[in-house]
Every structure is written in structure tokens, then in C-alpha cells.
C-alpha positions as a LaTeX table, in Angstrom:
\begin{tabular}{lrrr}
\hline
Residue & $x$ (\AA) & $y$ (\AA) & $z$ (\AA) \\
\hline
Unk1 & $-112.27$ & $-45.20$ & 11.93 \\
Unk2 & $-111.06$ & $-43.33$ & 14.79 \\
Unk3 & $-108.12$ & $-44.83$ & 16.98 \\
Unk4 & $-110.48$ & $-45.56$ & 19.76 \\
Unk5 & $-112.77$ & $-47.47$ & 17.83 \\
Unk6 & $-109.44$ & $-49.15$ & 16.07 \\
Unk7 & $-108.79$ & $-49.97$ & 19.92 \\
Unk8 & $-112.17$ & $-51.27$ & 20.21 \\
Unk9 & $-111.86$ & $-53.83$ & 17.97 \\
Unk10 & $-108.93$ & $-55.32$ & 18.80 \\
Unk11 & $-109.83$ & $-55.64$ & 22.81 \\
Unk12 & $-113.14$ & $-57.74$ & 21.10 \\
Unk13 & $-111.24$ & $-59.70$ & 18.95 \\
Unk14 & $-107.83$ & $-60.65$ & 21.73 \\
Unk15 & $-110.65$ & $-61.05$ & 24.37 \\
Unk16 & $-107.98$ & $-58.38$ & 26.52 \\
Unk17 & $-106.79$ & $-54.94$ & 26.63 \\
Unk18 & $-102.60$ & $-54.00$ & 26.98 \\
Unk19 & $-103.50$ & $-53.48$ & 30.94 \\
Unk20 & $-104.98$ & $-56.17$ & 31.50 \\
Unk21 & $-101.90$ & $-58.19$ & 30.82 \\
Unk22 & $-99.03$ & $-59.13$ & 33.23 \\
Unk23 & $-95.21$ & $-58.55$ & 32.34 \\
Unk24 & $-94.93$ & $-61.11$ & 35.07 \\
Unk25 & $-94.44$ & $-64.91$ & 33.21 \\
Unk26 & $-92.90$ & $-67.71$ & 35.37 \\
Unk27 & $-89.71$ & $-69.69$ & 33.14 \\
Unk28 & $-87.69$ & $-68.50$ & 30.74 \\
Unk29 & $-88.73$ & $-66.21$ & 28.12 \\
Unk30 & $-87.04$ & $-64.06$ & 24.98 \\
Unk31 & $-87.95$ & $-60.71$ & 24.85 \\
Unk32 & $-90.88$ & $-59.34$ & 27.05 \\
Unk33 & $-93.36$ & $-61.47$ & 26.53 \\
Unk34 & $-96.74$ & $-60.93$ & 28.97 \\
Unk35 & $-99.75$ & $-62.40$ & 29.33 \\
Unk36 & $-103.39$ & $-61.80$ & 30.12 \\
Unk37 & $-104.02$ & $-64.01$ & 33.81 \\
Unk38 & $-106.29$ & $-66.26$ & 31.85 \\
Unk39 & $-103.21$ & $-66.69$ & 29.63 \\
Unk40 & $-100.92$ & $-67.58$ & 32.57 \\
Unk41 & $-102.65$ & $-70.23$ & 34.08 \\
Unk42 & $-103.46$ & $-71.81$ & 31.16 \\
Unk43 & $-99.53$ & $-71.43$ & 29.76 \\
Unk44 & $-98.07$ & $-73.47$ & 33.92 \\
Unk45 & $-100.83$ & $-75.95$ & 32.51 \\
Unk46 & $-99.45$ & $-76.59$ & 29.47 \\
Unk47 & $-95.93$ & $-76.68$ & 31.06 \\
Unk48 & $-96.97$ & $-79.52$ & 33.54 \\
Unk49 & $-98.87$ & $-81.12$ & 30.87 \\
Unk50 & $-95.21$ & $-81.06$ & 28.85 \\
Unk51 & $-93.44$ & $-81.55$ & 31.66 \\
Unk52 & $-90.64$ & $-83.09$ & 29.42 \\
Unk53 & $-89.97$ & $-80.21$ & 27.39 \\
Unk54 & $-88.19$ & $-77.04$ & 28.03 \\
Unk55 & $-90.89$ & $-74.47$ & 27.22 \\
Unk56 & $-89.59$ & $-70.95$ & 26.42 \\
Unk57 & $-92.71$ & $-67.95$ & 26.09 \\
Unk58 & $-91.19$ & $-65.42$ & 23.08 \\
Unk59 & $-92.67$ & $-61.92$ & 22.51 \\
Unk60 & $-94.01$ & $-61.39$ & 19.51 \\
Unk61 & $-91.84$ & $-58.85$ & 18.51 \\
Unk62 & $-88.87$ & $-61.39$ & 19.20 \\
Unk63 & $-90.34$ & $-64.54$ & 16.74 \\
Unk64 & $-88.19$ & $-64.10$ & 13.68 \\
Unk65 & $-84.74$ & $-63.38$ & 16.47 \\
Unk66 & $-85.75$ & $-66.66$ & 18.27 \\
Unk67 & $-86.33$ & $-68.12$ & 14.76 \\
Unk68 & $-83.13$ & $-67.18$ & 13.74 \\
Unk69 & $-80.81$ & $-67.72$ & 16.89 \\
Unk70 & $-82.82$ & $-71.58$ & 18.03 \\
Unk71 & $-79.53$ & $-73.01$ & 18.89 \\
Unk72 & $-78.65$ & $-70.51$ & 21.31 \\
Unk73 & $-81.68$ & $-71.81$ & 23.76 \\
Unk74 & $-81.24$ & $-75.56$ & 23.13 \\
Unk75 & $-81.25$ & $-77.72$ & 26.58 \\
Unk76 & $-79.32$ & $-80.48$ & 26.70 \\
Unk77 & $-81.39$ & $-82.03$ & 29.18 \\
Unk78 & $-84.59$ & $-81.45$ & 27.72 \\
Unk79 & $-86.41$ & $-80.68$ & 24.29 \\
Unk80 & $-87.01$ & $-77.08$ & 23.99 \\
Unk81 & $-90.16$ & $-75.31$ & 22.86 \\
Unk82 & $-90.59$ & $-72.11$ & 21.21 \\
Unk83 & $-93.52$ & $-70.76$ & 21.36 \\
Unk84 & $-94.68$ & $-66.84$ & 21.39 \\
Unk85 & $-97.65$ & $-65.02$ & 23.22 \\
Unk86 & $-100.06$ & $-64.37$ & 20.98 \\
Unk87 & $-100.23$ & $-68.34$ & 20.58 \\
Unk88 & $-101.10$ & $-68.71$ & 24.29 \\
Unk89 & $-103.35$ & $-65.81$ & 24.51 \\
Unk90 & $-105.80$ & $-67.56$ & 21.78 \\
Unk91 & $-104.90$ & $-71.23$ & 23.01 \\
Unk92 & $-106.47$ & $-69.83$ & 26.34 \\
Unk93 & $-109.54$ & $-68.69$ & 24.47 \\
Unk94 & $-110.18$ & $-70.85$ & 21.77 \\
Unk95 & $-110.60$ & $-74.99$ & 22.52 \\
Unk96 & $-110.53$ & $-75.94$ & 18.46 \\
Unk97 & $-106.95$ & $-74.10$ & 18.25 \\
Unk98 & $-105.63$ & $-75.11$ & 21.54 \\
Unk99 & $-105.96$ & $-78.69$ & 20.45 \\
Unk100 & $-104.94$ & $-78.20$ & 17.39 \\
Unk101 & $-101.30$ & $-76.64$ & 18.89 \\
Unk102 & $-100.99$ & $-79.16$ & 21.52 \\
Unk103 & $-101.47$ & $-81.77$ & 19.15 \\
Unk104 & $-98.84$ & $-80.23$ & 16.91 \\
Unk105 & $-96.64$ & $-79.90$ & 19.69 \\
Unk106 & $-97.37$ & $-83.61$ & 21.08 \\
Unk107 & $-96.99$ & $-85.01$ & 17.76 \\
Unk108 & $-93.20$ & $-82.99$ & 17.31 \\
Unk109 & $-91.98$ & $-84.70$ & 20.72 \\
Unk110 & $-93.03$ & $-87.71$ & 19.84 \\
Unk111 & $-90.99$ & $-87.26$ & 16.11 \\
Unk112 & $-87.87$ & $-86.10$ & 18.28 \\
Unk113 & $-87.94$ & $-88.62$ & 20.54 \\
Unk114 & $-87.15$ & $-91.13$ & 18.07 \\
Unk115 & $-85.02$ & $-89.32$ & 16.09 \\
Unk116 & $-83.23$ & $-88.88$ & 19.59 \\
Unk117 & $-83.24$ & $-92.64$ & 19.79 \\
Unk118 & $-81.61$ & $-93.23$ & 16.29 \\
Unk119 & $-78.89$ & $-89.99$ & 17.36 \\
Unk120 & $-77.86$ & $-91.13$ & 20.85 \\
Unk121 & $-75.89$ & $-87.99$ & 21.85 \\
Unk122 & $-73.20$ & $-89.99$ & 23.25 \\
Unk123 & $-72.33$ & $-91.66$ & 19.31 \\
Unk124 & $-73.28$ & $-89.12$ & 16.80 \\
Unk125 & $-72.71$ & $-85.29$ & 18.19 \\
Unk126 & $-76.06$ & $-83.99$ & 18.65 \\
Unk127 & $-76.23$ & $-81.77$ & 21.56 \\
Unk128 & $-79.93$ & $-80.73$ & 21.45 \\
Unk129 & $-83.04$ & $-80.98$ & 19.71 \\
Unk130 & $-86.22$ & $-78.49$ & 20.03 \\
Unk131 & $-89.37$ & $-77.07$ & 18.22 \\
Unk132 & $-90.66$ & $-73.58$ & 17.33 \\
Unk133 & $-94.49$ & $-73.61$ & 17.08 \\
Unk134 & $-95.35$ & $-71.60$ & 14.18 \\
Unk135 & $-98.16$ & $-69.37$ & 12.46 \\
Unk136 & $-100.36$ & $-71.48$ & 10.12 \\
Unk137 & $-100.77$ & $-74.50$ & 12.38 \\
Unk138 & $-96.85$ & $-76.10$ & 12.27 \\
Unk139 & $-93.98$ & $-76.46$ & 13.47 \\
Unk140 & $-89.67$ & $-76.03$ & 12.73 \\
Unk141 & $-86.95$ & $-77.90$ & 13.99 \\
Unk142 & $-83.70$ & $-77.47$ & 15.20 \\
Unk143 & $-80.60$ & $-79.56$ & 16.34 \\
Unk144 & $-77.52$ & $-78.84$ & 17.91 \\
Unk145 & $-74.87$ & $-80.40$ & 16.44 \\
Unk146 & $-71.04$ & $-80.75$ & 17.36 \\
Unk147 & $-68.94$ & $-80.94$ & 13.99 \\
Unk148 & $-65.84$ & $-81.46$ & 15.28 \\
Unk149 & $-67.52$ & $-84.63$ & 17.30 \\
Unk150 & $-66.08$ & $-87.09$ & 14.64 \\
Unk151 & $-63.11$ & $-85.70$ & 15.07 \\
Unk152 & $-62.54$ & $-85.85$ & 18.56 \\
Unk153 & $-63.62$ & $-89.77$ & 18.60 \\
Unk154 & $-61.15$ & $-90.34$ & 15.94 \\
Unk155 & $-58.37$ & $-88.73$ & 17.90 \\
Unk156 & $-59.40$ & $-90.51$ & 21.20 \\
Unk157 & $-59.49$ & $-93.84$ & 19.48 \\
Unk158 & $-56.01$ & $-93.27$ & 18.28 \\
Unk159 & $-54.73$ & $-92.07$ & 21.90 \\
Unk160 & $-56.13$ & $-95.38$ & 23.23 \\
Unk161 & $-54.22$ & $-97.32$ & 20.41 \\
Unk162 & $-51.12$ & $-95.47$ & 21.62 \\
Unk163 & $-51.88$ & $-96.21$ & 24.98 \\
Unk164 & $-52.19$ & $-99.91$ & 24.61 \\
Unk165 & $-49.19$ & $-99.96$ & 22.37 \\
Unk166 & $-47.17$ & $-98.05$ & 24.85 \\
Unk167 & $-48.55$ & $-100.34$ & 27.93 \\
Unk168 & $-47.65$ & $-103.37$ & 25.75 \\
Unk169 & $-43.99$ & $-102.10$ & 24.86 \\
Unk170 & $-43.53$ & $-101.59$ & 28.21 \\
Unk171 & $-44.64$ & $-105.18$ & 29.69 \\
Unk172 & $-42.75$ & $-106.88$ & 26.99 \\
Unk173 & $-39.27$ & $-104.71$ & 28.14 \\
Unk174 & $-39.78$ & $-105.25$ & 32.08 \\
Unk175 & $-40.06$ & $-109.09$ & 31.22 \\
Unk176 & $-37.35$ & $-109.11$ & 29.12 \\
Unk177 & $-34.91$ & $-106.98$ & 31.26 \\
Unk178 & $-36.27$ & $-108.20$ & 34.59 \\
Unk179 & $-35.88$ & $-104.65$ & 35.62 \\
Unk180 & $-35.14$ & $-103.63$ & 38.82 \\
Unk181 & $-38.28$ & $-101.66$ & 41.01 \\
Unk182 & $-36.24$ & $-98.21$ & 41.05 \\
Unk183 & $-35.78$ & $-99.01$ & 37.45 \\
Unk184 & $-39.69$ & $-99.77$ & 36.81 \\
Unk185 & $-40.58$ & $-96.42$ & 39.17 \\
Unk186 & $-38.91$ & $-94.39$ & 36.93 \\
Unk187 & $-40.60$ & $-95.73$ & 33.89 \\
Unk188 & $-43.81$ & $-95.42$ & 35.77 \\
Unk189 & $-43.23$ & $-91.94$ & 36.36 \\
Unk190 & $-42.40$ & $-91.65$ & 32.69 \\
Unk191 & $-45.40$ & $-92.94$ & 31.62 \\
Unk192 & $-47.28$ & $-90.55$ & 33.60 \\
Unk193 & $-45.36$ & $-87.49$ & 32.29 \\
Unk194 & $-45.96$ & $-88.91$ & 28.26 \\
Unk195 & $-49.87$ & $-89.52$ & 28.70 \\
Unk196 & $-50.49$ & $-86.12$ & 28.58 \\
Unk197 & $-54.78$ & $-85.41$ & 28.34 \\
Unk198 & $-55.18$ & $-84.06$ & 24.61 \\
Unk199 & $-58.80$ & $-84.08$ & 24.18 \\
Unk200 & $-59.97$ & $-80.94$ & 26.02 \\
Unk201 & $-60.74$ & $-79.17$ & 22.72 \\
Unk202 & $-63.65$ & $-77.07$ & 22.43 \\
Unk203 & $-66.54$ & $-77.47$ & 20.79 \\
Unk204 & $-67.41$ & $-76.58$ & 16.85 \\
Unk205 & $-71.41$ & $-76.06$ & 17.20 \\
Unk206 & $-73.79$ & $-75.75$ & 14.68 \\
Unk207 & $-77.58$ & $-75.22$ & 14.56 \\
Unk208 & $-79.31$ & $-76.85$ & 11.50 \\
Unk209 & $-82.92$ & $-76.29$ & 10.95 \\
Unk210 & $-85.37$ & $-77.75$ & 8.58 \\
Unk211 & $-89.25$ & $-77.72$ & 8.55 \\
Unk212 & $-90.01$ & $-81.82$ & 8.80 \\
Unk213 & $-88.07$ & $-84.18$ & 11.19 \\
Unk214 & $-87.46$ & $-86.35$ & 7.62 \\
Unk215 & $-85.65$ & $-83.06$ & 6.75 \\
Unk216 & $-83.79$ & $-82.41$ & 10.13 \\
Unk217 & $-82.41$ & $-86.01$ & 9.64 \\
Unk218 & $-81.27$ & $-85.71$ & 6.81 \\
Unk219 & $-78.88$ & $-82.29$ & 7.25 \\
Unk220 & $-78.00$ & $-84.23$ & 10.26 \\
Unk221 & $-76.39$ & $-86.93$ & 8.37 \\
Unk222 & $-75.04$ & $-85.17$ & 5.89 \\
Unk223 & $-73.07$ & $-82.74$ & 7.97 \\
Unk224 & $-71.74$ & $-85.63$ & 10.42 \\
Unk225 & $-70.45$ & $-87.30$ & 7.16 \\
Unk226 & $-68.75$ & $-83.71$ & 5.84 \\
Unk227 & $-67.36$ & $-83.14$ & 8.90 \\
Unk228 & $-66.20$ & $-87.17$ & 8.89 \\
Unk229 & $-64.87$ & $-86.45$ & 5.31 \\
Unk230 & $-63.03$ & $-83.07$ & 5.84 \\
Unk231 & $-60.80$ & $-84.63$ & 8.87 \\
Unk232 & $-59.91$ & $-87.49$ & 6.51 \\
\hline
\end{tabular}
């Protein structure tokens, strides 16, 4: 077969040709991603229809990169999705696979937004959570977790004990000495100088990826309790 006819076939089979597609796609992307027009309106309409999630278009020659590097494009503020071109191209074209991804990715936000529940960021360390939609009708997830989290509460908790000690020490000795108020100024300004801020330490983040959310949970666990054991 000649390469025209090779070209042929796969213009038939995409439903579009290389110039029919745009390297102009609204959000954030990875790579070069671009889409047929078709593709484009039908990718905002997913994005409002997920208007929760963080979606993120990937080239296909970028999939196994934004596979391997998920934490880097976590959102805080939002779940992120992965998902590459190709994938939007057909969801555009083909009803039976478009609900079959938009179930899958439903179904995964859903999953994360209890797991989010059970891992309130503000108690366990988990930065982020998100999804890449993969070949063969699933999907992977991802968390971004703080490891030195643990540590950090256990060091605040103790600066609060000192704190409260200190404060304590220091109402017991005024009432005992009946100091004077130059005398309890300079204590004051003491204090002040001691209580130093110690707990602007960065950040020890780790991605941690499994293929279920049963799966994700556990790693989750298991690392917050290593990292728990190792500062011990």
C-alpha cells in the first residue's frame, strides 16, 4: 500500500486529517495537544459538565511523561484529570465510548471524593488527588502526599506544650513576686524574643500511584504511618 492510500485510511478511520485540526485548545495542556473543531467543542463541554475537576488535554506523544510525572500537575483546589487527544477526538465521534469514558471518569470523582472525605487535607497530609483516563476503558490514580506532615504536627504540638508551660511559669512567678510593670515589660519582651516561629519548614512531597482507589488508600496509609514511624 502506497503512503497515500496508508493516509487514506487513517483520515476514514479518525473521521479528520492533520489540517483539519487546531493547535489552538483552551486550559492547560502537556505537550501539544490539538484538536479537530468537532473535538473542541465537545472537550469545553465536557469541562463544564466536570466543572469540579481540573481537566488537563495531553498529547499523545506526552501520555507515558504525564503518566510518569502526575504529581507535578496536581491542584490543590480541584481534582485533576488527565486525559490525552486521541480520547477526545473519538469521544466526539463515537456516543457508546463517550459514555463509557465519562462514566469512568464520573465514577473516579465520585471514589475520590470520599476518599477525600476520609483524608481531610488539613489532618492527614494529602495535598492532591487526580485521575489519568487510560487506554482499555480505565483509569490511575494519584495523590500528593506531604511525608514530613506528621512531623511537622508533632513538632507544633510540642511548641504549644512549651508555650503553655512557659505562659504558666510565668503567671505563677508574677503572682508570686508581685512584680513590678517595668519588671513584667521586660519579661514580656522576653517572651516575645524566645517564641521564635519554627515551623516554616518545607515540604517533603511525594506522588503515590496505584490503579484502584482501594489501592491508592492503602499506600496512603502506609506511607503516613512510615513517615509517623521514622520521626519516632
Amino acid at each position: 500500500m502506497n503512503t497515500n492510500a496508508v493516509n487514506q485510511v487513517a483520515e476514514n478511520v479518525s473521521g479528520y486529517t492533520e489540517s483539519e485540526k487546531s493547535s489552538k485548545v483552551s486550559g492547560k495542556t502537556i505537550g501539544e495537544p490539538k484538536l479537530s473543531d468537532k473535538a473542541k467543542e465537545y472537550y469545553e463541554k465536557l469541562k463544564k459538565k466536570f466543572s469540579t475537576m481540573d481537566f488537563i488535554l495531553v498529547s499523545k506523544d506526552m501520555k507515558e511523561t504525564a503518566k510518569a510525572n502526575a504529581g507535578q500537575y496536581a491542584n490543590a483546589n480541584k481534582m485533576v484529570v488527565l486525559i490525552d487527544e486521541e480520547k477526545i477526538e473519538r469521544m466526539a465521534e463515537d456516543e457508546s465510548y463517550r459514555k463509557q469514558y465519562e462514566g469512568i471518569i464520573a465514577n473516579a470523582s465520585s471514589q475520590l471524593a470520599t476518599m477525600q472525605s476520609r483524608f481531610a487535607n488539613g489532618q492527614s497530609g494529602v495535598k492532591a488527588y487526580g485521575i489519568q483516563v487510560n487506554d482499555g476503558g480505565n483509569a490511575s490514580f494519584f495523590a500528593v502526599v506531604d511525608k514530613s506532615f506528621q512531623k511537622k504536627r508533632i513538632e507544633k504540638k510540642q511548641e504549644e506544650n512549651r508555650a503553655e508551660r512557659k505562659k504558666a511559669q510565668k503567671e505563677a512567678y508574677e503572682k508570686r513576686l508581685n512584680k513590678s510593670d517595668e519588671d513584667a515589660a521586660s519579661v514580656k519582651k522576653s517572651d516575645k524574643t524566645d517564641s521564635t516561629d519554627k515551623t516554616g519548614k518545607s515540604e517533603d512531597l511525594v506522588t503515590v500511584t496505584a490503579g484502584s482507589l482501594e489501592e491508592l488508600e492503602k499506600k496512603i496509609q502506609d506511607m503516613l504511618y512510615d513517615s509517623m514511624s521514622d520521626y519516632v
